[in-house]
N, C-alpha and C positions, 0 to 999 in steps of 0.2 A: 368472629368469623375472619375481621381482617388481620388478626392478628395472629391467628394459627395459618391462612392463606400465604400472608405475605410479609409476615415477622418468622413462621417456622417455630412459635409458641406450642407447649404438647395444650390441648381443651380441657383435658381431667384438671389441671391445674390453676387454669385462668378460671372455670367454672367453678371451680371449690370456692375460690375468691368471691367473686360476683353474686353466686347464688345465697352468701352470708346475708347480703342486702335486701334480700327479698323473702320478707316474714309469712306470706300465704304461702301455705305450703302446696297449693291448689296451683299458684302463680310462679313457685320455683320449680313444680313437675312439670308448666308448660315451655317456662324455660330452658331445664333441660331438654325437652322435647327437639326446641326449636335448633336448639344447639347441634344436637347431634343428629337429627334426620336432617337439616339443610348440609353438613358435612357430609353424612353420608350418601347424598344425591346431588352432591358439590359438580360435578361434570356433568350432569346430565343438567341440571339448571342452569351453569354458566352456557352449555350450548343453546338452551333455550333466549335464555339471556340476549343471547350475540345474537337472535334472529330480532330482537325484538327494538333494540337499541342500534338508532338509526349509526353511532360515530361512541366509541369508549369512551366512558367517565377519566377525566382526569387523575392522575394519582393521589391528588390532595382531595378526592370526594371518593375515594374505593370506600368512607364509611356508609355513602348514599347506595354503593355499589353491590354491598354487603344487604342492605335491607331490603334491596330489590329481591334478591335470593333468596330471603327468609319468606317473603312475602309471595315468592312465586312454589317455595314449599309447601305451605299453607294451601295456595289454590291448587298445583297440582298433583303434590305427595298425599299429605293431610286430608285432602278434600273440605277445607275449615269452610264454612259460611261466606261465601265471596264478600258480603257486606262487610262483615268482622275482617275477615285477613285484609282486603284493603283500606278499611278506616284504620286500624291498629296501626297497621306498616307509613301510612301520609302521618300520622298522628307520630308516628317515631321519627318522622323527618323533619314534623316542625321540631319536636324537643330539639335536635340536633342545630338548630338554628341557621340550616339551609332551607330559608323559605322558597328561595328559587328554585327548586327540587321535588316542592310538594306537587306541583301541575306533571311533571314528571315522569314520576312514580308513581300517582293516580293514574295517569295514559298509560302507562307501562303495562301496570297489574290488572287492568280492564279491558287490556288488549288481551294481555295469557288470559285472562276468563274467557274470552267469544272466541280463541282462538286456540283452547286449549290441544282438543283435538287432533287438530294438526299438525301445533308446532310437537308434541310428542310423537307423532307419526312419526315426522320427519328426524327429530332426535332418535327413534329407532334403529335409521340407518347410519347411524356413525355408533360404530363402537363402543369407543370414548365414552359417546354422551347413553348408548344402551345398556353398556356394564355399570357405568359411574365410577372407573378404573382409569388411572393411567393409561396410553398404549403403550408404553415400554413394560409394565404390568402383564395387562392381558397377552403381549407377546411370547414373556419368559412362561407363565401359566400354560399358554398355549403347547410350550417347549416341553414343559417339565410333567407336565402331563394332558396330554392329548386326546384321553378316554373321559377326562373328569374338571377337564378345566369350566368350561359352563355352570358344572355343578357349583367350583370353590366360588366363583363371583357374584350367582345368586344368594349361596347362604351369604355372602360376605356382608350381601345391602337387607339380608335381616337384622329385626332386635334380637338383642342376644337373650336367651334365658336366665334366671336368676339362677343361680343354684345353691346350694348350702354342702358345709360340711361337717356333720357331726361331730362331735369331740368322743369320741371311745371311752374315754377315759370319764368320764361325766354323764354320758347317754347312749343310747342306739338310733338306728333309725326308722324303727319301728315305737318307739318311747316316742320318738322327738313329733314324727308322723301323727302321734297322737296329740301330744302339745300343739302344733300348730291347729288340726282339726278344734280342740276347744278355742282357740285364738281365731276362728273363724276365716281362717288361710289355707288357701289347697293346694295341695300339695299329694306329693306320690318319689316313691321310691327310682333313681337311676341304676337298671341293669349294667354289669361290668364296673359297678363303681360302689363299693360297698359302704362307703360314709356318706355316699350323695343322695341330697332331697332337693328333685325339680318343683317351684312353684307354680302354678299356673299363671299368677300375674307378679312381678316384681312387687315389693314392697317395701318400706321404708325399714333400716335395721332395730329401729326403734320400736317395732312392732310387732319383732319376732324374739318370742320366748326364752330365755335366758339368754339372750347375746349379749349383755355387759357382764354375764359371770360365765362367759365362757361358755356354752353350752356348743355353741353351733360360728363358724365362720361363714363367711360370703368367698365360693371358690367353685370355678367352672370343672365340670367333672374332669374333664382329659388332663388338668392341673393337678388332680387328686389321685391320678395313677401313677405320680413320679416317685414318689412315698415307698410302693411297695414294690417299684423293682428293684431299691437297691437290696431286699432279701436282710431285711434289719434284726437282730437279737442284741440282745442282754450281752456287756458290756463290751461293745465297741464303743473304738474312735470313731466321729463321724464327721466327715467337712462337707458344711453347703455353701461351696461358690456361688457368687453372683446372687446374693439370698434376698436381697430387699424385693418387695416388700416383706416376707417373711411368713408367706402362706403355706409354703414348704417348708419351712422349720418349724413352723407349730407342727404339721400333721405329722413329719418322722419321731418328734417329741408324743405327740399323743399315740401312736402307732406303737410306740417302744419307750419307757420314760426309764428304764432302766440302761442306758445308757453310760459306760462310761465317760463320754465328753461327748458334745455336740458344738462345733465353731460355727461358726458363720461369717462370711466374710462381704463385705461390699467397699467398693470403693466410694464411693458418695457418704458421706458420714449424715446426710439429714434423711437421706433416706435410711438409715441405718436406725435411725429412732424408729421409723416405724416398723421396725422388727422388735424392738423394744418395746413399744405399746400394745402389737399385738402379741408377743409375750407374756405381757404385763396382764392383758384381759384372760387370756387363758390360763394364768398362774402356774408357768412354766419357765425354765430358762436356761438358755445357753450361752457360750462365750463368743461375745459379739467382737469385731474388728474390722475398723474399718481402715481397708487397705487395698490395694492392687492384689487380685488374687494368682494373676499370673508373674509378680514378684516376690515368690514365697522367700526368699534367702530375708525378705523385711518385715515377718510377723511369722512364718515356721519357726517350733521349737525343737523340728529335729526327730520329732516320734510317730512313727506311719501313723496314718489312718486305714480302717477299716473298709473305710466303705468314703468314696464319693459322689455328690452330685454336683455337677457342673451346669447350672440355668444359664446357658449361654446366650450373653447375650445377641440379639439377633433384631431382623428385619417388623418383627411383631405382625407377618402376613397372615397370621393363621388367628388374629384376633381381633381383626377389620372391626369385625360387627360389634365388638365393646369399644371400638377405639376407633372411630370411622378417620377422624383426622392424620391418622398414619396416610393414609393412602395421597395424602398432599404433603408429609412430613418428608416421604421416604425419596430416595434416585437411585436410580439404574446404578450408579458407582457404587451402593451400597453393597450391592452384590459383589465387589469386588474387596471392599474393605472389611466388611465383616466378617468373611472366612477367613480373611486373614488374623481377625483381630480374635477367632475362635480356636484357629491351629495354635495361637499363641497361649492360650490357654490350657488346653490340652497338655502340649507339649509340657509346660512349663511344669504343672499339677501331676502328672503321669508318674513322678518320681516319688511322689507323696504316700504315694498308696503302696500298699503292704502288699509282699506274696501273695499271691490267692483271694487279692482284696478284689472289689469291686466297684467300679467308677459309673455310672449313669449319665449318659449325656443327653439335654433336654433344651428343644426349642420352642417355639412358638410359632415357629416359619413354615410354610409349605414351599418354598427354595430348594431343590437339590442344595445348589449350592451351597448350602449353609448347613445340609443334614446328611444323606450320605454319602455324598462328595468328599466333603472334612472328614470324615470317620474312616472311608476308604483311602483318603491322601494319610492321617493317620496312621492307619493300623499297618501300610506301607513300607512306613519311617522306623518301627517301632518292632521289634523281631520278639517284645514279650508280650504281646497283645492277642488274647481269643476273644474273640465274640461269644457271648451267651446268648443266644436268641431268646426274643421274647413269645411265650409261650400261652398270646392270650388270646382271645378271640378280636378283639379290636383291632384297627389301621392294616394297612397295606403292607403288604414287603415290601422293602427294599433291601437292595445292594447290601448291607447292612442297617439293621436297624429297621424299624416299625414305623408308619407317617400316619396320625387322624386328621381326614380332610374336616376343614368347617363343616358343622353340620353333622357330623355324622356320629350317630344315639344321639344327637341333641349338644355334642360336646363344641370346643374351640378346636382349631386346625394344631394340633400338639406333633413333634419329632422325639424318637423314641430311641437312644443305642444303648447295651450293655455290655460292657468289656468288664475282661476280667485280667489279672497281671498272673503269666507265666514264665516259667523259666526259660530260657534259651533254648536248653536241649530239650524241651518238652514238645515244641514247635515242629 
């Protein structure tokens, strides 16, 4: 907690860590548990916090300050056994070997018990502490959309769904539906999403039916619509910018494996393995580099592509609810630097693409800013740019381009454009 708080660590990464150490597997699901609902109700408990706590913890005890959090998760998110969540939480503070601490944080957490009531009452009327958002957050939401902002910040402090994605190429989802039913896992098909199976409770990958031979991946449906709008056939070039993890390159590969090339590109070279692994599970493969994708003159060989995807990188607001620690990771300036750092990609990529090719640009943000803002500042600059409209039943219009709020079929908050490259005079 203090180290995603007040280090600016991402959780997915320190908890991959940690959770090695802890062989129950009973005891690394409460773990995670703990992890990411006390994140994800991180304002709403620090307000709680500050009513509770006579003068702030010193800098050098934010880790006593941390387990107060977890602990007031327990009593007031979780609903856990007052008994348990306060002996567990005093009992984490003697390990810590601030004995001075335990009187403490015993008073503390036995106070939110007889006081829960209340102090959530009154946490209702501060924003802040009622969304468990940023106010620079809730503000731009409020801005950006004014019919549906309530809606994105509830889903936000959901669990997210598990979801799966078939592999075509190996099963259906009517096959698979039935493998998981004998694995005694339930499961049911996602409408608008023709590879995707929602489960009804998450489950360890270890436990579902062919996933070390590929059968099925782990991928939120509105992720598994970027696949088919670039309109994929038998022997295109095809470049996935910004690919890592590598969920979008497996599914355009099982979608179409007649492909004449498939790159992929990331600038992070260890994330770049794990396109390679997951690759490697589905027995597929494309030509990986790792490199600046918006410095093509330093890995282009100079021969269009067919078709683009651009996974631009972005604000990650439309994926709260799997990733609650963004919402302490991100700043208001973000919104300032990331569009820029997305027109630079555009820009740079747009020359890549063939006559008549087509480019997909794909976020994860519910930001204007970052989705039809960029596309419209784009298409602007660029005198050979049409929009294709997306033609589906899903997201919102917009200005250009498609938006799925959090939440909606059950999906992540996904941004949606499609351009296509024309001539001058066609314009």
């Amino acid at each position: 907690m203090r180290r995603v708080a007040d280090c600016g660590e991402s959780l997915t990464g320190l908890l991959a860590r940690e959770l090695q150490a802890i062989e129950d597997p009973r005891q690394r699901a409460f773990a995670q548990e703990l992890s990411f609902g006390t994140l994800r109700w991180y304002f709403l408990l620090e307000a709680v916090l500050g009513k509770l706590l006579k003068q702030e913890l010193r800098n050098k005890d934010r880790d006593i300050h941390s387990l107060l959090l977890v602990g007031l998760y327990q009593l007031l998110i979780l609903r856990t056994s007052p008994h348990a969540a306060v002996n567990e939480t005093v009992e984490a503070v003697r390990c810590s070997g601030k004995r001075w601490a335990v009187s403490l944080v015993n008073g503390v957490l036995r106070s939110a018990q007889r006081r829960a009531a209340e102090l959530l009452a009154s946490a209702e009327r501060e924003p802040v502490a009622r969304w468990s958002h940023p106010d620079w957050w809730i503000a731009q939401l409020r801005r950006d959309w004014p019919q549906h902002w309530r809606q994105i910040l509830e889903a936000d402090n959901q669990r997210p769904p598990m979801v799966l994605r078939v592999n075509r190429l190996r099963s259906d989802c009517p096959g698979y539906l039935e493998q998981l039913q004998r694995a005694g896992i339930v499961a049911r098909p996602l409408p608008g999403a023709e590879t995707a199976v929602l489960l009804d409770q998450p489950v360890s990958v270890d436990r579902l039916p062919g996933f070390r031979a590929g059968l099925v991946s782990v991928q939120d449906a509105a992720a598994q619509l970027a696949a088919a709008q670039l309109q994929l056939a038998a022997g295109q070039r095809v470049l996935d910018a910004c690919a890592a993890p590598g969920g979008k390159t497996g599914h355009i590969l099982e979608l179409v494996p007649e492909l004449e090339a498939l790159v992929a590109i990331d600038s992070d070279s260890r994330r770049l393995e794990k396109i390679r692994d997951n690759l490697a599970r589905l027995q597929l493969e494309a030509k990986l580099i790792a490199a600046d994708a918006g410095d093509p003159q330093l890995w282009w060989d100079r021969r269009p592509f067919d078709r683009i995807l651009l996974d631009a990188p972005c604000s990650a607001s439309g994926v709260v609810r799997r990733h609650p620690d963004i919402k302490l990771l991100r700043r208001c300036d973000d919104l300032n630097t990331l569009p820029r750092q997305q027109a630079r990609l555009l820009d740079a990529l747009w020359p890549l693409l063939a006559p008549g090719g087509i480019l997909v640009y794909v976020t994860c943000s519910v930001f204007r800013a970052e989705n039809s803002e960029v596309l419209w500042a784009f298409m602007s600059r660029h005198a050979d740019v049409e929009e294709i409209p997306l033609a589906v039943q899903w997201g919102i219009a917009q200005p250009v381009g498609r938006q799925i709020l959090p939440g909606e079929q059950g999906m992540d908050g996904f941004y949606f454009a499609r351009l296509t490259k024309v001539s001058a005079t066609h314009q």
